[in-house]
C-alpha positions, 0 to 999 in steps of 0.5 A: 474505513479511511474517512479521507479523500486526497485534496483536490488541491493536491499537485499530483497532476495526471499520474494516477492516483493508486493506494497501495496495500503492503501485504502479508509482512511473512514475505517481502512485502515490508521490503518492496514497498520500500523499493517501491517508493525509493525508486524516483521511476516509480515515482513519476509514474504514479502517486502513491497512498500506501496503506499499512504501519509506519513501523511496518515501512521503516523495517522494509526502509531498513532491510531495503537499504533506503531512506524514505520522506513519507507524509503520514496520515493517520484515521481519525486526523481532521486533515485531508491527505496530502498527495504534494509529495507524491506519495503519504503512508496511511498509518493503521498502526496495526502490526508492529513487525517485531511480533511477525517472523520474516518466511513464517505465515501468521494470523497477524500477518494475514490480518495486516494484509487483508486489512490494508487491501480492505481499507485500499478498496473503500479509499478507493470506492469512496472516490480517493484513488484511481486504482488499488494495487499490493504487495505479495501475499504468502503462498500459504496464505488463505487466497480464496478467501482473499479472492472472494474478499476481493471480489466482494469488496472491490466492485467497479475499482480496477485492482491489480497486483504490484509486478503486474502493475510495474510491467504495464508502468515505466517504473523498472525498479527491481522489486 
């Protein structure tokens, strides 16, 4: 579990607070967090605690054509997060994105995926975000089982996916 809540001290003010799953590493996702987090209209529209691998995120910087200035926060640090910059990577360190193939499902991806959108769901049950969003999983993907997962896991935390979350947001990044 992610042992953190963000400081209550943090100047996020009132955007919501959203953690931010990047989902199965077969598709895109590396690549539209990236944006995600590149876009300032995104942004301003939320503070971002995006959960998943610094190695993972830096590919998707790379492939996306942006540079990010990410705070990280790794389990098991004695500090807070730190929500001042607006967003920070919860680094699971769990995938490194040269052992997955880009269009090709993998246990390992599937795992990276699930895992971060279970970690999302406990930060935020435990009180550390307002809402739990992710990036796109594959198709081919089990998603019953991620469904159910959802639906066990997730309880009373609103969950939504990222398209469905820009186009309730000012956010108009191309994702």
């Amino acid at each position: 579990m992610v042992n953190a809540r963000p400081s209550t001290a943090a100047p996020h003010g009132t955007k919501p607070v959203l953690a931010l799953a990047m989902g199965d590493p077969a598709g895109v996702s590396f690549e539209l967090t990236a944006r995600l987090l590149a876009d300032p209209e995104c942004r301003q529209a939320a503070t971002y605690i995006v959960i998943g691998d610094a190695r993972a995120l830096a590919e998707g910087a790379r492939i996306a054509g942006v540079t990010l200035d990410l705070p990280v926060w790794r389990p098991g640090s004695n500090s807070e997060i730190d929500l001042s910059k607006g967003a920070v990577l919860v680094d699971l360190g769990h995938l490194d994105p040269a052992s997955v193939t880009t269009g090709e499902s993998s246990k390992a991806g599937g795992a990276f995926g699930l895992r971060n959108f279970r970690r999302a769901l406990q930060l935020a049950r435990a009180g550390g975000a307002d809402a739990v969003t992710f990036t796109r999983y594959q198709p081919s993907a089990n998603v019953s089982v991620f469904h159910s997962h959802c639906v066990a896991v997730s309880g009373a935390v609103p969950v939504c996916s990222l398209r469905q979350l820009l186009s309730f947001s000012r956010c108009t990044a191309s994702v």
